[in-house]
C-alpha positions in Angstrom: 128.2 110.4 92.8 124.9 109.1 94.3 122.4 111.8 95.7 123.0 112.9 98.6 121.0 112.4 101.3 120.7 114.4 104.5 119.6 117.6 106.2 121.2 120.9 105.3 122.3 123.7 107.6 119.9 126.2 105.9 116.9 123.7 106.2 118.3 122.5 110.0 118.3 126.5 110.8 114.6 127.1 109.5 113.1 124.6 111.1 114.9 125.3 114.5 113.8 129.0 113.9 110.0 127.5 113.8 110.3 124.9 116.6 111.5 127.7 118.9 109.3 130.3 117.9 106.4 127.4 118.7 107.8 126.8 121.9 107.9 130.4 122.9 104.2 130.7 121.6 103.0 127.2 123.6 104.9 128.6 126.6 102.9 131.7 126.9 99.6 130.6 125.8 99.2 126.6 128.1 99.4 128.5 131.2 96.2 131.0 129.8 94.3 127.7 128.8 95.3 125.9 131.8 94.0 129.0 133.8 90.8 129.2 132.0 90.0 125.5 132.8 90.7 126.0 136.2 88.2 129.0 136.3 85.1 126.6 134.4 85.9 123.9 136.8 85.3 126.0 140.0 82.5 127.4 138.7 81.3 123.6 137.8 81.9 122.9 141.6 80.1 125.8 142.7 77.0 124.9 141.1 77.2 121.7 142.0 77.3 122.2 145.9 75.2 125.3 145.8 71.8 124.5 146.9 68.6 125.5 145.0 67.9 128.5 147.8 71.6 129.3 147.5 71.9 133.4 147.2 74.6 135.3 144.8 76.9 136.3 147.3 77.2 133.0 148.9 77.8 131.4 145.5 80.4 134.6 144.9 82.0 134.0 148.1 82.4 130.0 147.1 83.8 131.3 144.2 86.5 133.3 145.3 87.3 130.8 148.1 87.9 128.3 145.4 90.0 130.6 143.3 92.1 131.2 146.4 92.7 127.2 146.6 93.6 127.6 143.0 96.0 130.4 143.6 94.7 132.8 140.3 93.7 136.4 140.6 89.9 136.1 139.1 87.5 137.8 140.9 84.0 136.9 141.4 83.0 140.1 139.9 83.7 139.0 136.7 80.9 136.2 136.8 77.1 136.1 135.8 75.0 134.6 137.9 71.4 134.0 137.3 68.9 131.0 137.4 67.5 129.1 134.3 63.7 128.9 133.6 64.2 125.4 135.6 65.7 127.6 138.8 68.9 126.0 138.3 72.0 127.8 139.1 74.1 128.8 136.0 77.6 130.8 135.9 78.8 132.6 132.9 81.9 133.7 132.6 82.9 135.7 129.8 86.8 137.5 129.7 89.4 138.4 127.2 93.3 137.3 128.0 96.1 139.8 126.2 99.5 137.5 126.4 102.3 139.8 125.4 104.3 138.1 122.8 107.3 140.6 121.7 107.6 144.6 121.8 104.1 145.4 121.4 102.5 142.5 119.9 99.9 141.1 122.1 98.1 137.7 121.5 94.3 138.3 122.8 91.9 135.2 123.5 88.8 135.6 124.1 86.9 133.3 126.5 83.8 132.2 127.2 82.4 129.2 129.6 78.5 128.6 131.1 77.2 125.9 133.5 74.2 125.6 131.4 73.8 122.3 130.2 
């Protein structure tokens, strides 16, 4: 008899096991990552329309307006804002993420973002 050629059921199973358990993993985590982008780029926008007199509660209030548009629950309060030694406006954002995988192992990413150039 020629070799065989093919897939078996125990090598069909194992990687099935692995594509699912990476689809389970990419489901939880792309909507964290998407969020996190979402956050930079309002920040991005607020600096960008802020003016160079523009106070920290204006900028928080653009912020939180923006994150309304953007339907996510970040608050303002979690921001830095300070100017550079230029007197340009920079946002910091620092956070941590915990994604709940399975009974109680968490996945926790930590993120950080700036509008320093």
């Amino acid at each position: 008899m020629k070799k065989q050629q093919g897939v078996a059921l125990s090598g069909l199973l194992m990687w099935s096991f692995i594509l699912v358990i990476g689809a389970i993993f990419g489901m939880k985590i792309v909507p964290a990552t998407i969020e996190y982008f979402k956050i930079k780029k309002a920040a991005e926008s607020v600096v960008a329309k802020a003016g160079s007199n523009a106070t920290v509660p204006e900028l928080r209030a653009a912020f939180d307006r923006q994150m309304q548009i953007d339907n996510l629950e970040f608050s303002s309060k979690d921001l830095d804002i300070h100017k550079n030694t230029r007197g340009a406006v920079v946002i910091s954002v620092d956070y941590e993420k915990r994604i709940p995988l399975f009974a109680n192992v968490s996945l926790v990413i930590d993120y950080k973002a700036s509008t320093a150039e």
